[in-house]
N, C-alpha and C positions, 0 to 999 in steps of 0.2 A: 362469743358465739362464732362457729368455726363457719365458713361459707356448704354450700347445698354441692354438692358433688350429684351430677346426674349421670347416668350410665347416657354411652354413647347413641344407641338408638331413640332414647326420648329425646337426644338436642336433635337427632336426623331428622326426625320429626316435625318438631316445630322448624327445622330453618331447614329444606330439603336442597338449598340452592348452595347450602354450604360445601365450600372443598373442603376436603377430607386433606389435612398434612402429615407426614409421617412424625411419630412420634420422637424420632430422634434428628438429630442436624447431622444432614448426608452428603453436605458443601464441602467437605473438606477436599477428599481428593479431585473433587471434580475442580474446584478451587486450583489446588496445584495444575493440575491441567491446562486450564484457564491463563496462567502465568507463564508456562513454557509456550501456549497456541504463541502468546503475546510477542514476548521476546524472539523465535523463530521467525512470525512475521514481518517483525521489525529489522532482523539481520536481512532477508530476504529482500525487502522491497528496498533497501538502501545500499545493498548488493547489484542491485537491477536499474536503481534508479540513473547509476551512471551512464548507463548503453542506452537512455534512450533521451528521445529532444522531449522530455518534458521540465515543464520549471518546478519549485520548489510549488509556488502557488497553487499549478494543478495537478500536482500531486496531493496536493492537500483540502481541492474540491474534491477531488475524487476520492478519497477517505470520508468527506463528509457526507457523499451520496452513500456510500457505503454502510456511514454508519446510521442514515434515514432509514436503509433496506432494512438492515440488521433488526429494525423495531416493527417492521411488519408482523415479526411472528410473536403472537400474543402469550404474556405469559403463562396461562394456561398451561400450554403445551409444556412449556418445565415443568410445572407443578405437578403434574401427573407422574414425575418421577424424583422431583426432587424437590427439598424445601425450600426455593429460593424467593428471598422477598422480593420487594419490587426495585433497591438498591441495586443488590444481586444481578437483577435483572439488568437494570440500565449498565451497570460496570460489565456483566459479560457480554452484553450488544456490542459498546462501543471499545473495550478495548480485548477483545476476544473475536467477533466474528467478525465484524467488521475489517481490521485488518486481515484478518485471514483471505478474505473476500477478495482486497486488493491486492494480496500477493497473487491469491490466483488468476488474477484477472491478468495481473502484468507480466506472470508467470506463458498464461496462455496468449499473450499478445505477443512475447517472443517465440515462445514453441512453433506457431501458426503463422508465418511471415512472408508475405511474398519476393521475389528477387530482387537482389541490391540494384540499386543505380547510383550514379554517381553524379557530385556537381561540384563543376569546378570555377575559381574566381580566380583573380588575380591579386596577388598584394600590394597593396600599397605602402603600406608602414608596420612594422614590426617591434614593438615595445620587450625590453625583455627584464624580469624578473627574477630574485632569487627561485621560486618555485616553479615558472611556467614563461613561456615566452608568446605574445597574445596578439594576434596578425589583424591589421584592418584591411578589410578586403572591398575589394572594387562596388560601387554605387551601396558603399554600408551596409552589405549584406549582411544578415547576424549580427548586426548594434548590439543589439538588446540583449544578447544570448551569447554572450561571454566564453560561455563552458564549450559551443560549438566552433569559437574561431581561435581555441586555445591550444596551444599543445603545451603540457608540463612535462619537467627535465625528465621522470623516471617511465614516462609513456612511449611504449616501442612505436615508431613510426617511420616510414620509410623517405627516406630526404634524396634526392636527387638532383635538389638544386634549389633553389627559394623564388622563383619567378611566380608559380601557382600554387593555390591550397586547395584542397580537393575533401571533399568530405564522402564517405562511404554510408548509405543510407537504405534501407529498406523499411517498407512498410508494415504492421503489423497487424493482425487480426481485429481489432478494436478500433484502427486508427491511428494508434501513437506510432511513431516514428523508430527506428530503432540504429543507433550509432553505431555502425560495424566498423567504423577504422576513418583516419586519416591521412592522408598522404601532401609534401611537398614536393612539387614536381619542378 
């Protein structure tokens, strides 16, 4: 016995809340899409992440707010163009718009910056490194934050003498900090 095949209008009928999906699978290109958004965002925000005083940590909350946002928009709204399940769905929130979001964001917190200032410390001790040569500076300013009291061999920086470290800094649109330079004075 072969199964009841009903024309489309009689199931619209009895189930009228049903979404309608397009008959064929239309994920592909949009898919490949999907994978370059990824990869772009990814070169982008690890391009940007060096110029600015954020740690690894919150750069990686703020991916996670990013990718909460990302689920606000219900899937619905794809369906209406495309046949994406709900897998679909979660994999293009979070590694698709989500990043995207935070490049823009970090994007626009440099674009939109207000005027550098500068702070300067004094050194006290100097450890130096095949890669990088890494200064402690007066009352432990920057313990914790390594990458801002560091200078590495192949980073132009302007040396004048080793008595102060001076960090170049402005502020950005969002809040995050942004590293425009170092100086030994």
């Amino acid at each position: 016995m072969s199964p009841r095949k009903y024309p489309k209008k009689q199931i619209k009928k009895r189930h009228p809340n049903l979404i309608e999906l397009p008959e064929e699978d239309n994920m592909d290109r949009f898919q490949i899409v999907l994978i370059g958004i990824f990869f772009l965002s990814c070169f982008a925000c690890l391009t940007m992440f060096y110029s600015l005083d954020l740690s690894l940590f919150g750069l990686f909350k703020l991916l996670c707010l990013f990718i909460g946002i990302s689920f606000l928009v219900p899937i619905s709204l794809y369906r209406k163009k495309f046949t994406m399940s709900f897998y679909e769905y979660i994999i293009f929130s979070a590694i698709s718009i989500a990043p995207a979001m935070l490049t823009l964001t970090l994007f626009t917190n440099i674009a939109l910056k207000s005027p550098s200032y500068v702070e300067n410390y004094k050194i006290e001790h100097i450890e130096h490194t095949s890669i990088r040569s890494i200064y402690t500076l007066e009352n432990n300013a920057y313990h914790e934050k390594v990458y801002l009291r560091s200078i590495g061999n192949k980073d132009e920086v302007v040396v004048n003498g080793s008595s102060k470290f001076s960090i170049i800094f402005s502020d950005g649109l969002f809040g995050i900090r942004i590293i425009e330079g170092k100086q030994l004075d």
